[in-house]
TIRO-2110 file (N, C-alpha, C; in Angstrom, 1 decimal):
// TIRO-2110
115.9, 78.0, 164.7, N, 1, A
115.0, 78.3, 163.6, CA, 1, A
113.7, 78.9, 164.1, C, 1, A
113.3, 79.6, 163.0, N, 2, A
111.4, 80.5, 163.4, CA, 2, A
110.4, 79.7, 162.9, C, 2, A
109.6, 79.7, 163.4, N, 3, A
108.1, 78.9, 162.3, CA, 3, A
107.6, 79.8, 161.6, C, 3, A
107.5, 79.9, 160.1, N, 4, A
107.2, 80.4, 159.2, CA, 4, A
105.7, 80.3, 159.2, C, 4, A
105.2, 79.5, 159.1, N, 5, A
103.9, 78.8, 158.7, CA, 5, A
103.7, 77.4, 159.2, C, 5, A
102.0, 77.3, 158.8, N, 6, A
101.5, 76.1, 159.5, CA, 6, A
100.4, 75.2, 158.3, C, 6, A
100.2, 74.4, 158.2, N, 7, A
99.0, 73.8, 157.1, CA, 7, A
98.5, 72.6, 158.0, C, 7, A
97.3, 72.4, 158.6, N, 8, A
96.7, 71.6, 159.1, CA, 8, A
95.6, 70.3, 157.7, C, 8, A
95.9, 68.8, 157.5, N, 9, A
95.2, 68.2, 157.0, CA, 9, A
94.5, 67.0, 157.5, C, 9, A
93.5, 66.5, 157.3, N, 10, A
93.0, 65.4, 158.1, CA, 10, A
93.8, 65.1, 159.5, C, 10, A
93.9, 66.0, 159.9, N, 11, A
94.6, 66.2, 161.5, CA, 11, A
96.5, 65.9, 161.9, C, 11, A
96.7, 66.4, 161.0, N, 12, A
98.4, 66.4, 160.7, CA, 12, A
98.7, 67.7, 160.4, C, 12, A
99.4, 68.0, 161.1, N, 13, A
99.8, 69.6, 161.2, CA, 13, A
101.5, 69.7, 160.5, C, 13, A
101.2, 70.3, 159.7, N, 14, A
102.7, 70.3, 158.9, CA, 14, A
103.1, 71.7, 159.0, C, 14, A
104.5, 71.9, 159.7, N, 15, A
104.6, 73.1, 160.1, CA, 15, A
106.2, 73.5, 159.4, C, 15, A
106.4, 74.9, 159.0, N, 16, A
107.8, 75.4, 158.2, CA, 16, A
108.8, 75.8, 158.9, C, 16, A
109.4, 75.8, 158.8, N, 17, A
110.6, 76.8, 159.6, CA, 17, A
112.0, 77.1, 158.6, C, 17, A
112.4, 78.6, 159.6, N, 18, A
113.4, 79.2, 158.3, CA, 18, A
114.4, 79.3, 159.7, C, 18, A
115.6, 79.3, 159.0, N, 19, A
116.9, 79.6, 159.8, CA, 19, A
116.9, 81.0, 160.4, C, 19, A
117.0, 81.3, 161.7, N, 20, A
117.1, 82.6, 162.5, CA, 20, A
118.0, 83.4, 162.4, C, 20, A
119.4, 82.5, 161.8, N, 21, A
120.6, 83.3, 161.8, CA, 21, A
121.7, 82.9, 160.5, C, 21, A
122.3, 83.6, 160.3, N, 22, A
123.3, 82.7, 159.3, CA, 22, A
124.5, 81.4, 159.3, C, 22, A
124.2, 81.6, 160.7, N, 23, A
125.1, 80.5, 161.4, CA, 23, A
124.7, 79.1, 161.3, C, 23, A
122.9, 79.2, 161.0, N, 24, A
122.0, 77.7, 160.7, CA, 24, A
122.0, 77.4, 159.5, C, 24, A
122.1, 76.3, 159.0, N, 25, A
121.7, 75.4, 157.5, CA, 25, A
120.7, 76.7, 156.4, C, 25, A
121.0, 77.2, 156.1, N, 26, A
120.2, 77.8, 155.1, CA, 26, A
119.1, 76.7, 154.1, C, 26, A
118.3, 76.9, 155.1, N, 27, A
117.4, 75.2, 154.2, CA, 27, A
115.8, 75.2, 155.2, C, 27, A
114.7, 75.0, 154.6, N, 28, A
113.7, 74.6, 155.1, CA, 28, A
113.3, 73.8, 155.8, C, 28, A
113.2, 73.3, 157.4, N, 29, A
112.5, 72.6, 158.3, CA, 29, A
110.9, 72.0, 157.7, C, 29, A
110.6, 71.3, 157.6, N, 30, A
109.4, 71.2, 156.9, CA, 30, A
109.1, 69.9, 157.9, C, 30, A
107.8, 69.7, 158.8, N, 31, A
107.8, 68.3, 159.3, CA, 31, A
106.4, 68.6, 159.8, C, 31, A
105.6, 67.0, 159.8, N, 32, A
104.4, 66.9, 160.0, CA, 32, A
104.5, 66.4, 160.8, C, 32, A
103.4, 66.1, 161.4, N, 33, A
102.7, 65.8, 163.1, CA, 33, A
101.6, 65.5, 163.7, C, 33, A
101.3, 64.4, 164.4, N, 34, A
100.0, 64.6, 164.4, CA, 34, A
99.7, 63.8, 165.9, C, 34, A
99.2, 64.8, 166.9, N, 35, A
98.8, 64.7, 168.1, CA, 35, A
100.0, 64.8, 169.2, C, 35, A
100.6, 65.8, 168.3, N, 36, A
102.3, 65.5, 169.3, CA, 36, A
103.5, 64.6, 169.0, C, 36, A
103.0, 63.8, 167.6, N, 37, A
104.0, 62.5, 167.7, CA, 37, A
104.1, 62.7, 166.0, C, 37, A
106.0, 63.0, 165.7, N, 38, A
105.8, 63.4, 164.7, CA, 38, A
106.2, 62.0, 163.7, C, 38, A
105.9, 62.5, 162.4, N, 39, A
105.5, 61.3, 161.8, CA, 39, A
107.0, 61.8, 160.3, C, 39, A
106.9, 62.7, 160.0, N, 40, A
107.8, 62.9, 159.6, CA, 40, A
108.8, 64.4, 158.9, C, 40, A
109.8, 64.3, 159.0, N, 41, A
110.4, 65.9, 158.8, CA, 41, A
111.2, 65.6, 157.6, C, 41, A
111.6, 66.6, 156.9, N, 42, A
112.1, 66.9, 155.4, CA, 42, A
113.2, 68.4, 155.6, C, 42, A
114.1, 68.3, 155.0, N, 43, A
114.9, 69.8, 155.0, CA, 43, A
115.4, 70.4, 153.9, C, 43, A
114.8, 71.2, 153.2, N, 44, A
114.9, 71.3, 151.8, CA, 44, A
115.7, 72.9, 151.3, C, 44, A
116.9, 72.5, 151.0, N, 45, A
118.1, 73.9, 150.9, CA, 45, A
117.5, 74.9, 150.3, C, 45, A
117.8, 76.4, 151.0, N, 46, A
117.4, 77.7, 150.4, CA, 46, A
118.0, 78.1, 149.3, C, 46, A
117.8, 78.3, 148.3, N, 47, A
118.5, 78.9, 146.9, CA, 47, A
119.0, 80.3, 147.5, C, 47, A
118.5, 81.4, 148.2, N, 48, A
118.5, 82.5, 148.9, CA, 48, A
118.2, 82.4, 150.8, C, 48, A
119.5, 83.3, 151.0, N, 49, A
119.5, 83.6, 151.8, CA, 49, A
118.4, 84.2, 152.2, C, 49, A
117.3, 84.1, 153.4, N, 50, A
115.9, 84.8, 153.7, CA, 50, A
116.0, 86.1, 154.7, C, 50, A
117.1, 87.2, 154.3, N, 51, A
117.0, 88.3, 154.7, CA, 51, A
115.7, 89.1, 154.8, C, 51, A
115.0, 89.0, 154.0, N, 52, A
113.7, 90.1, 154.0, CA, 52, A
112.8, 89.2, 153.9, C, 52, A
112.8, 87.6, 154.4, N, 53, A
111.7, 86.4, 154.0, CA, 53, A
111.9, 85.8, 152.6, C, 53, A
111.3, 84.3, 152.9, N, 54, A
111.8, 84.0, 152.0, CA, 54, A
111.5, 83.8, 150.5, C, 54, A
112.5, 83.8, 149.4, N, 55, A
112.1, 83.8, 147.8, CA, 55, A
111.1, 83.3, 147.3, C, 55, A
110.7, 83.3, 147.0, N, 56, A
109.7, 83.0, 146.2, CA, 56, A
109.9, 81.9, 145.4, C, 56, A
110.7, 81.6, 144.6, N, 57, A
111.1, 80.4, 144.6, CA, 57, A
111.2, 79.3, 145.8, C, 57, A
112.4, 79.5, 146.7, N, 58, A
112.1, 79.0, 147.9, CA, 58, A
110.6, 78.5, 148.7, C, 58, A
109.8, 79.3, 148.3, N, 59, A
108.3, 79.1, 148.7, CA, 59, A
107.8, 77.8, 148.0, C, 59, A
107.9, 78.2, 146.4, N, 60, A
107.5, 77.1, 145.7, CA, 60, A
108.3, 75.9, 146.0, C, 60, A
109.5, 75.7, 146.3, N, 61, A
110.3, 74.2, 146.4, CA, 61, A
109.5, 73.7, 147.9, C, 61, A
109.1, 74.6, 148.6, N, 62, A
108.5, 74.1, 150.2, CA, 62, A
107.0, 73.7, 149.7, C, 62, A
106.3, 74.4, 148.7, N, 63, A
105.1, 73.8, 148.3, CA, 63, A
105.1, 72.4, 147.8, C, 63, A
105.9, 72.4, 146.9, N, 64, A
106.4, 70.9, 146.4, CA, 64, A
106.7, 69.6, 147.5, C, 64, A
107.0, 70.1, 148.5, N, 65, A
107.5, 69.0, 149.5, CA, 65, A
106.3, 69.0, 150.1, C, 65, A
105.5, 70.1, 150.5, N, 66, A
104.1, 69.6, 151.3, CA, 66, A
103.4, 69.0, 150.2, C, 66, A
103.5, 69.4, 149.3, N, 67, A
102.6, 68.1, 148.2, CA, 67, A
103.3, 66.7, 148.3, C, 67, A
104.2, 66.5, 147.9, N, 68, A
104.8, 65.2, 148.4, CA, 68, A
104.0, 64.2, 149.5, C, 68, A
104.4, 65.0, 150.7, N, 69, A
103.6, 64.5, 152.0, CA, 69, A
102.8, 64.6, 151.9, C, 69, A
101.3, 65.3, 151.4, N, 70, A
100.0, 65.3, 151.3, CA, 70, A
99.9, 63.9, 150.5, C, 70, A
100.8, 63.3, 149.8, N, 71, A
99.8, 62.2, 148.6, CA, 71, A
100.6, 61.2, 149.3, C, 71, A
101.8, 61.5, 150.1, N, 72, A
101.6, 60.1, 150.9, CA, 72, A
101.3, 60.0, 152.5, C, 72, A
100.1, 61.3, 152.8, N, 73, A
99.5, 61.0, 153.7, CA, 73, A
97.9, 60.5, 153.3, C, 73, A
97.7, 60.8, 152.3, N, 74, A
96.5, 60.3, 151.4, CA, 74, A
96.7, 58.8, 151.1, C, 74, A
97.6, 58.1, 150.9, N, 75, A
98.3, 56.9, 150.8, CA, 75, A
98.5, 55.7, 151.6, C, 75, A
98.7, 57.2, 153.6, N, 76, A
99.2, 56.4, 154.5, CA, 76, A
100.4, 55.9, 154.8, C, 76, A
101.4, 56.5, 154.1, N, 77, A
102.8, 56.1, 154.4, CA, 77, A
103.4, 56.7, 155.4, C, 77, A
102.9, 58.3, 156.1, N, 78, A
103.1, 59.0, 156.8, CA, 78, A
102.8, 58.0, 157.8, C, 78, A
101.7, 57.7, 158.2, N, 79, A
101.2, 57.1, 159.3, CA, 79, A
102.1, 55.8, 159.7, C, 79, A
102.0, 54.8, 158.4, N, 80, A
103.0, 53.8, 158.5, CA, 80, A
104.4, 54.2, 159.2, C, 80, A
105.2, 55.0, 158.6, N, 81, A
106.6, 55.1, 159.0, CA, 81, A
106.9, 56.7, 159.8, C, 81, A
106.2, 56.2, 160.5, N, 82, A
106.0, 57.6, 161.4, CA, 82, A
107.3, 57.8, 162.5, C, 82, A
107.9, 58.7, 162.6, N, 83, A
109.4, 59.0, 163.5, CA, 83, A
108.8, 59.0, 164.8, C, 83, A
107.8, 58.8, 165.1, N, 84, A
107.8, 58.2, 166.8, CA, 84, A
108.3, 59.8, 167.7, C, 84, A
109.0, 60.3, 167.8, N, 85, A
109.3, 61.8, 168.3, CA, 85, A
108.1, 62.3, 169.1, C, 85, A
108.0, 62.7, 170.2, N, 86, A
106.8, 63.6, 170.6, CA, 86, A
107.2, 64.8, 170.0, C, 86, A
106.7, 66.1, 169.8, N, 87, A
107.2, 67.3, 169.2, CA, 87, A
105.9, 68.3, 170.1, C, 87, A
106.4, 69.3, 169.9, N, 88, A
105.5, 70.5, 170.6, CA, 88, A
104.8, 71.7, 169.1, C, 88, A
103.7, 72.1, 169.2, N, 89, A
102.9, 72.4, 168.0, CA, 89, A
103.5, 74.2, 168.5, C, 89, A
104.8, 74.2, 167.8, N, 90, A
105.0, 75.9, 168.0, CA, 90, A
104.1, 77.3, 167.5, C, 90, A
104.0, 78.0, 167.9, N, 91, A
103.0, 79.4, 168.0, CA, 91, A
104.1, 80.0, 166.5, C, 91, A
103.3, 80.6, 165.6, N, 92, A
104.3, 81.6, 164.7, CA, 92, A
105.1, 82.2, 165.4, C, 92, A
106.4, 82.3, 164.9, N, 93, A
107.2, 83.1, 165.4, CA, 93, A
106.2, 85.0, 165.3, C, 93, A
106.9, 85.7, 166.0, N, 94, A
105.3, 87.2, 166.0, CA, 94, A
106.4, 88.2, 165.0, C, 94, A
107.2, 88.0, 164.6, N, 95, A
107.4, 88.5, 162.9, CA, 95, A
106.7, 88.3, 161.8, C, 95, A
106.5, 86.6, 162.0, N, 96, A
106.2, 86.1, 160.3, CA, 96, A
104.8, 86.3, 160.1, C, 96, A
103.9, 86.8, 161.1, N, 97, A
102.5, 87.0, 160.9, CA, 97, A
102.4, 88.8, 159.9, C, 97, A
103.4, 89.7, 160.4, N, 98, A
103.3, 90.7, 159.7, CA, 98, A
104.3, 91.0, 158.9, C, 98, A
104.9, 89.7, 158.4, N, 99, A
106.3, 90.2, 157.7, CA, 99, A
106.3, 90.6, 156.1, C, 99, A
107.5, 91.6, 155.9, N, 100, A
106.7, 92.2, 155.0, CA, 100, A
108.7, 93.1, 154.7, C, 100, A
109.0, 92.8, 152.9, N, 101, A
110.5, 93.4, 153.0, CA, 101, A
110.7, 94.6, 153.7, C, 101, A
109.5, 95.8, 154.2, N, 102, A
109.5, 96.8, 155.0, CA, 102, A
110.1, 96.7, 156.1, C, 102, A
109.4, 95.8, 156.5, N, 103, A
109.8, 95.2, 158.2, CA, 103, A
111.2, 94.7, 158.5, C, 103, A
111.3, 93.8, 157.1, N, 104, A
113.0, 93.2, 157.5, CA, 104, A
113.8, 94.4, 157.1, C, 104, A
113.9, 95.4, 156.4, N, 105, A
114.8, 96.6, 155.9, CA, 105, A
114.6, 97.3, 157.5, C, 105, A
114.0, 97.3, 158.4, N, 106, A
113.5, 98.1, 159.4, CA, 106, A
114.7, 97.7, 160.6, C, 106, A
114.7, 96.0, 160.4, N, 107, A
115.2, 95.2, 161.4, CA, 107, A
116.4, 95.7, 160.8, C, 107, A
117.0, 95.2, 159.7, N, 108, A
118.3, 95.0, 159.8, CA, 108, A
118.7, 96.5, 160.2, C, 108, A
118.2, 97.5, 159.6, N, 109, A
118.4, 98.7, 160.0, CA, 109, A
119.0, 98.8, 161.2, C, 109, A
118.4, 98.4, 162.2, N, 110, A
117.9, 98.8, 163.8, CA, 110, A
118.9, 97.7, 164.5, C, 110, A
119.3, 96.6, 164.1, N, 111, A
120.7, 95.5, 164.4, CA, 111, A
122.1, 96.4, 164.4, C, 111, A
121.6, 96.7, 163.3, N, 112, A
123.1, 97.5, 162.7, CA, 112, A
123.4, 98.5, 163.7, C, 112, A
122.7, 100.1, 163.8, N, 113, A
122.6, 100.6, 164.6, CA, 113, A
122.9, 100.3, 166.2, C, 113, A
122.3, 99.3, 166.4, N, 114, A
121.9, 98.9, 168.0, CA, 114, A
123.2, 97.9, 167.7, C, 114, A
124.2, 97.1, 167.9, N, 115, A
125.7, 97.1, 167.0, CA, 115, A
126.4, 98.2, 167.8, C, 115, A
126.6, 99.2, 166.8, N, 116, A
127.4, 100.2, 166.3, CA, 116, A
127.0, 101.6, 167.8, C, 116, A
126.0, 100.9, 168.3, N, 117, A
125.6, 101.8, 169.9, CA, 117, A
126.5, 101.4, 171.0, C, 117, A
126.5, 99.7, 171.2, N, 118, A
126.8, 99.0, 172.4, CA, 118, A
128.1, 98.7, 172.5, C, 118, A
129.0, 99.1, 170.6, N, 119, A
130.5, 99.5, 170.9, CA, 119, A
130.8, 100.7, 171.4, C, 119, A
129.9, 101.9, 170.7, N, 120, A
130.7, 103.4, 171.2, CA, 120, A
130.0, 103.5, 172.5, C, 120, A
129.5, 103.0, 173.2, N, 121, A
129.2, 103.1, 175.2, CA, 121, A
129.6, 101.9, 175.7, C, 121, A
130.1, 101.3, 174.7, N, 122, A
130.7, 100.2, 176.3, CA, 122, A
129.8, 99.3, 176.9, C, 122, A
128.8, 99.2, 176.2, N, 123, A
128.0, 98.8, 177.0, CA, 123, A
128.2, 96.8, 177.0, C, 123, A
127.4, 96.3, 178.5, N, 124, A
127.5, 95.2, 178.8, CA, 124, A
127.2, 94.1, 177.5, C, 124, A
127.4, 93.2, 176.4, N, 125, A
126.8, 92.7, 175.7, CA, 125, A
125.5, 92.0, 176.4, C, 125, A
125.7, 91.4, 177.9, N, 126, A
124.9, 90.4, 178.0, CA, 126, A
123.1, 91.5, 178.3, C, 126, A
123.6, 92.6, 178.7, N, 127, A
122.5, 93.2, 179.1, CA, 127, A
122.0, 94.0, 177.7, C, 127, A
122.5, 94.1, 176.8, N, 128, A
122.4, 95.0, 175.7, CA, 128, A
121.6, 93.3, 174.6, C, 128, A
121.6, 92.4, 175.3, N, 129, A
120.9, 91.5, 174.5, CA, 129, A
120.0, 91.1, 174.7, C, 129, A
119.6, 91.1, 176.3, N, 130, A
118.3, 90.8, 177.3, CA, 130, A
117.5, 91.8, 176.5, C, 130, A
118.0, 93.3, 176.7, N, 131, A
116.8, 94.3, 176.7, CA, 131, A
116.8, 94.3, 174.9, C, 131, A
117.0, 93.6, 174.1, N, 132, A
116.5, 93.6, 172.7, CA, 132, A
115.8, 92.4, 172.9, C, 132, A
116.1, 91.6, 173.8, N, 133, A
115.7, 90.3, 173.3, CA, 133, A
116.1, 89.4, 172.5, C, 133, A
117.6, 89.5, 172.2, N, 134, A
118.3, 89.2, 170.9, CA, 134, A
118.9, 87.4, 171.7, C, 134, A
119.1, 86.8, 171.0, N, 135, A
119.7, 85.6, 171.5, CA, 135, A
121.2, 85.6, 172.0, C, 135, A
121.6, 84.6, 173.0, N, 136, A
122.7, 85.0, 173.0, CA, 136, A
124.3, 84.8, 171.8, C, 136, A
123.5, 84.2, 171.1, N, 137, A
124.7, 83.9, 170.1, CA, 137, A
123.6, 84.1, 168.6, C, 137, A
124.0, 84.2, 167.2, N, 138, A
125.2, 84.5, 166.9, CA, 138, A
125.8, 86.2, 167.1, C, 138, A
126.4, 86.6, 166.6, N, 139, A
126.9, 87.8, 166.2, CA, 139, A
125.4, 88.9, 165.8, C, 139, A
125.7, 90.2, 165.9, N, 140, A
124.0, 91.1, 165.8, CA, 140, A
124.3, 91.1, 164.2, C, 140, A
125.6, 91.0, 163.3, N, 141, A
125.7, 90.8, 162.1, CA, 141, A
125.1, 89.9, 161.6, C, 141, A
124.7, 88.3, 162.3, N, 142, A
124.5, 87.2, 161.7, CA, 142, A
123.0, 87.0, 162.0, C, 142, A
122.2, 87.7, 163.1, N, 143, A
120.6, 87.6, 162.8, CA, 143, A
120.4, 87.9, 161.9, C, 143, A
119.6, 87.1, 161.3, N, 144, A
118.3, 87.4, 160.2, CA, 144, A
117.4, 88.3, 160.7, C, 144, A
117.2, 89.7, 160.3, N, 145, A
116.1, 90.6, 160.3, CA, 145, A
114.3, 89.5, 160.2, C, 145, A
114.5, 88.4, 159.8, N, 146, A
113.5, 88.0, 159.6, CA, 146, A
112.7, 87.2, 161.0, C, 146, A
113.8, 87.3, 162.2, N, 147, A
113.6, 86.9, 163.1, CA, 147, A
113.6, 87.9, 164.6, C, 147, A
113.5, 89.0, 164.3, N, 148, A
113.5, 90.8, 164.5, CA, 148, A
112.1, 90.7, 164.6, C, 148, A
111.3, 90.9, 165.9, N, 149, A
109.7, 91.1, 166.2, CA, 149, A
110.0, 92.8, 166.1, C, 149, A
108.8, 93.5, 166.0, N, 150, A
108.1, 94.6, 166.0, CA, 150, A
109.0, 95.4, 167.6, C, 150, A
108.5, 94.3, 168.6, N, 151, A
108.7, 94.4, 170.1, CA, 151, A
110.4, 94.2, 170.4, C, 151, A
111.6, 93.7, 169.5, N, 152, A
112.2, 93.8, 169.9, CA, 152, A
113.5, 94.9, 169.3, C, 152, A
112.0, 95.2, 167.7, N, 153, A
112.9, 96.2, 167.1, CA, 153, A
112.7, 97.7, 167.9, C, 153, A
111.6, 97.9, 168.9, N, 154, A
111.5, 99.0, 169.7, CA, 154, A
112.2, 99.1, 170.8, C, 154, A
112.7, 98.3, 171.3, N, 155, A
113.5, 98.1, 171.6, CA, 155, A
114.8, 98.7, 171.8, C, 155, A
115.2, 98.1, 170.6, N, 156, A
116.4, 98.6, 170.0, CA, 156, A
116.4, 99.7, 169.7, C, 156, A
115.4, 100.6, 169.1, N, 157, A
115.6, 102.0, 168.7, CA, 157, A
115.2, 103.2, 170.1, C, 157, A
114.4, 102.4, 171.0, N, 158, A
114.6, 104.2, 172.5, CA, 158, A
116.0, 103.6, 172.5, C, 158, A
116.8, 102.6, 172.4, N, 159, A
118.6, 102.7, 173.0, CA, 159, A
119.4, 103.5, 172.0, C, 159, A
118.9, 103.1, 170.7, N, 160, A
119.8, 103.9, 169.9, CA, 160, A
119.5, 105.0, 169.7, C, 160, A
118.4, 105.7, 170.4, N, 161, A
118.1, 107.1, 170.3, CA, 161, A
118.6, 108.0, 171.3, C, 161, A
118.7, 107.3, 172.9, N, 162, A
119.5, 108.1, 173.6, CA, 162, A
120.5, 107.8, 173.4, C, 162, A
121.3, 106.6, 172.5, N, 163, A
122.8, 106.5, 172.2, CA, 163, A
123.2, 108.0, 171.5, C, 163, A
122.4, 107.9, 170.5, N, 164, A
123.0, 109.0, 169.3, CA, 164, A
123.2, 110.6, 170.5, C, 164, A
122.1, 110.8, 171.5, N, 165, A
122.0, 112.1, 172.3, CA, 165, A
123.2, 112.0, 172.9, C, 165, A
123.7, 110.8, 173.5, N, 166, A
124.9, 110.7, 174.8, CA, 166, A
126.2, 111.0, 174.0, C, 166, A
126.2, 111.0, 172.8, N, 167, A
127.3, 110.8, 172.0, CA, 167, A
128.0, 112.1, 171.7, C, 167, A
127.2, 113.2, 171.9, N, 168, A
127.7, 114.5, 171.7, CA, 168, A
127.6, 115.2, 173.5, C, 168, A
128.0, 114.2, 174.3, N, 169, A
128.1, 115.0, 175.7, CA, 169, A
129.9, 114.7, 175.9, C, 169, A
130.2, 115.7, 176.8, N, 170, A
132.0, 115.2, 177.7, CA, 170, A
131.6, 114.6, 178.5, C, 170, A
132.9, 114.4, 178.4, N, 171, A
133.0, 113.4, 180.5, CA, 171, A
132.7, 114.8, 181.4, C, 171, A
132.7, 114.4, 182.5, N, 172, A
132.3, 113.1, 182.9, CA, 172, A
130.7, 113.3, 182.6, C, 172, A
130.0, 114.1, 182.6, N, 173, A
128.8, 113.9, 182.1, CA, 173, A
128.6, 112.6, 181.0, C, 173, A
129.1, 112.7, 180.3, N, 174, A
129.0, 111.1, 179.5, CA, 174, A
128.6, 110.0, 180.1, C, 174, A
130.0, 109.8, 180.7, N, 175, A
129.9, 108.7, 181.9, CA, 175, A
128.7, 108.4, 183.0, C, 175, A
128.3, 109.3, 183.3, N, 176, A
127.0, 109.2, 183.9, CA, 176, A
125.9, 109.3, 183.6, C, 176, A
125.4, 109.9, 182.0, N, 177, A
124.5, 109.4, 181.2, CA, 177, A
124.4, 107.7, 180.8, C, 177, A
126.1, 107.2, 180.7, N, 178, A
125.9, 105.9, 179.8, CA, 178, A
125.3, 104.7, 181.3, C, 178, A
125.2, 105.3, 182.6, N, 179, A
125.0, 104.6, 183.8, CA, 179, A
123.9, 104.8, 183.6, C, 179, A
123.5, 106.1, 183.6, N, 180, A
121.8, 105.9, 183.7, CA, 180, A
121.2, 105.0, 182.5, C, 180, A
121.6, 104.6, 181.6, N, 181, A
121.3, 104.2, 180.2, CA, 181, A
121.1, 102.7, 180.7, C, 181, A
122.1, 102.5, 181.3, N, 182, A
122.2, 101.2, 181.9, CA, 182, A
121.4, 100.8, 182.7, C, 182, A
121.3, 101.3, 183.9, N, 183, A
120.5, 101.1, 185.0, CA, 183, A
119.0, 100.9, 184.4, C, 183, A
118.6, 102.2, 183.4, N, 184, A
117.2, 102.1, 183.0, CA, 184, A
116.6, 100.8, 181.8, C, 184, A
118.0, 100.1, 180.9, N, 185, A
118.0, 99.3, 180.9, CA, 185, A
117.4, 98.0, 181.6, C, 185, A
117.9, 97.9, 182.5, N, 186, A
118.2, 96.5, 183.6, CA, 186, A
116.7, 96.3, 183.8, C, 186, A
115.8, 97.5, 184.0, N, 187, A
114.5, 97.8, 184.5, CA, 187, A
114.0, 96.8, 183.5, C, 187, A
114.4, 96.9, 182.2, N, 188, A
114.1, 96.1, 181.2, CA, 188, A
112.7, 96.7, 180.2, C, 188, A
112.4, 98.0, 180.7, N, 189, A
110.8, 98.6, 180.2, CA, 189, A
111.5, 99.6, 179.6, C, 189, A
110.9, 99.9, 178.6, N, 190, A
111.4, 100.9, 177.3, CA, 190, A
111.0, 102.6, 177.8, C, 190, A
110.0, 102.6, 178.4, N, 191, A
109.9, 104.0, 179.2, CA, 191, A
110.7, 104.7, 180.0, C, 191, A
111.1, 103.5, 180.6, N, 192, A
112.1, 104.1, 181.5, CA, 192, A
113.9, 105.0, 180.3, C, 192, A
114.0, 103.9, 179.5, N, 193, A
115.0, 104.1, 178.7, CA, 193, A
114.7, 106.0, 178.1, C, 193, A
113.4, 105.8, 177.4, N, 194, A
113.1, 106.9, 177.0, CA, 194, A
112.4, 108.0, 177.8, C, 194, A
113.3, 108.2, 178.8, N, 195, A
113.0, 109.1, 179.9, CA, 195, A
113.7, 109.7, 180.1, C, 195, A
115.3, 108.3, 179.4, N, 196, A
116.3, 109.4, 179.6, CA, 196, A
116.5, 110.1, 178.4, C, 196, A
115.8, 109.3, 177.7, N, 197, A
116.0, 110.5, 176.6, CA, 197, A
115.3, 111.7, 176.7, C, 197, A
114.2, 111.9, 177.4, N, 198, A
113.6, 113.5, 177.3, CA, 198, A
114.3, 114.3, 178.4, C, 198, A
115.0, 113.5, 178.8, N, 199, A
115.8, 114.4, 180.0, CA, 199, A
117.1, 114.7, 179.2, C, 199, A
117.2, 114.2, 178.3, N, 200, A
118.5, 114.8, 177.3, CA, 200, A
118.0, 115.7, 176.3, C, 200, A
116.9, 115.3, 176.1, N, 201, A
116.7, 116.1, 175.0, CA, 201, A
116.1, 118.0, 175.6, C, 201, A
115.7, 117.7, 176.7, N, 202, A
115.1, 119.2, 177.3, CA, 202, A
116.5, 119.7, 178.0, C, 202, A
117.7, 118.7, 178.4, N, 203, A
119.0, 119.8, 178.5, CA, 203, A
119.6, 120.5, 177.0, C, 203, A
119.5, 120.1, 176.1, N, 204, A
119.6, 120.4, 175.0, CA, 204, A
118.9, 121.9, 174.4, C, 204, A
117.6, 122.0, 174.6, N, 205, A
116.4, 122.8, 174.4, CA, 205, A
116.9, 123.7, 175.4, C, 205, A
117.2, 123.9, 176.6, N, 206, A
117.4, 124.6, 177.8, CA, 206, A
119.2, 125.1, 177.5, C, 206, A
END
């Protein structure tokens, strides 16, 4: 799951989380905490799937549940029947600070493509998922765009850019474009990737 959001009250930090992939409970994480020791969690089912973030509805049913816990942390029942748990106060995931249905249309975009690249080159899955940053499971069909950083959708697009250039070369020249592709991969720095692209792109022009 991603952390969506955070709400801090009289020193209880109630924090959200949405499913990463389709593979997870389509449902709200919702749990408070306070000083590291959590006191209590709630999971509250998505009406919608949160491809582009989530419904609006969905928003409101998670408002409803932090109200809940606000009037029985006003009450003290939080404190009382507290789940004992240490927990870790997670950083937003670095999507949900600029997310926006632009952004997720952008991601799924750039999954799909970056996909449909690392079949027609053959390329390694496990290194074709380092250099996105992509998890190693589930499927690049089953991320949620909503869990697609800025940094890993750039990523993905210098590969699918020298993908689309290698795609109209023969062998063996092919073959030793899709090596370099690789190797400048492994480096794991996107300059390098897009180096090979201007070295494709100026045989092209020449």
């Amino acid at each position: 799951m991603i952390k969506w959001s955070d709400y801090e009250q009289r020193g209880v930090i109630f924090e959200a989380f949405l499913p990463s992939d389709e593979t997870e409970p389509q449902e709200w994480l919702l749990r408070a905490s306070r000083n590291g020791i959590l006191l209590t969690e709630r999971r509250i089912g998505l009406v919608w799937v949160p491809r582009f973030g989530p419904h609006a509805w969905d928003v409101a049913h998670l408002e409803e549940a932090l109200d809940e816990m606000l009037i029985e942390l006003s009450k003290g029942v939080l404190d009382a029947k507290a789940d004992g748990r240490k927990v870790t106060i997670e950083p937003r995931h670095p999507v949900t600070d600029a997310n926006s249905p632009k952004n997720a249309a952008l991601a799924h975009r750039a999954l799909s493509a970056y996909a449909k690249t690392m079949k027609s080159l053959q390329l390694p899955p496990p290194l074709f998922r380092a250099f996105a940053r992509l998890p190693p499971m589930p499927e690049f069909g089953l991320l949620l765009p909503t869990a697609v950083s800025v940094e890993m959708r750039d990523h993905m697009l210098a590969v699918i850019s020298v993908g689309e250039l290698i795609q109209d070369l023969a062998e063996p020249e092919r073959a030793a474009y899709v090596a370099r592709l690789q190797g400048a991969m492994a480096t794991d720095v996107v300059a390098n990737v897009l180096a090979v692209k201007e070295e494709l792109v100026a045989k092209r022009v020449t």
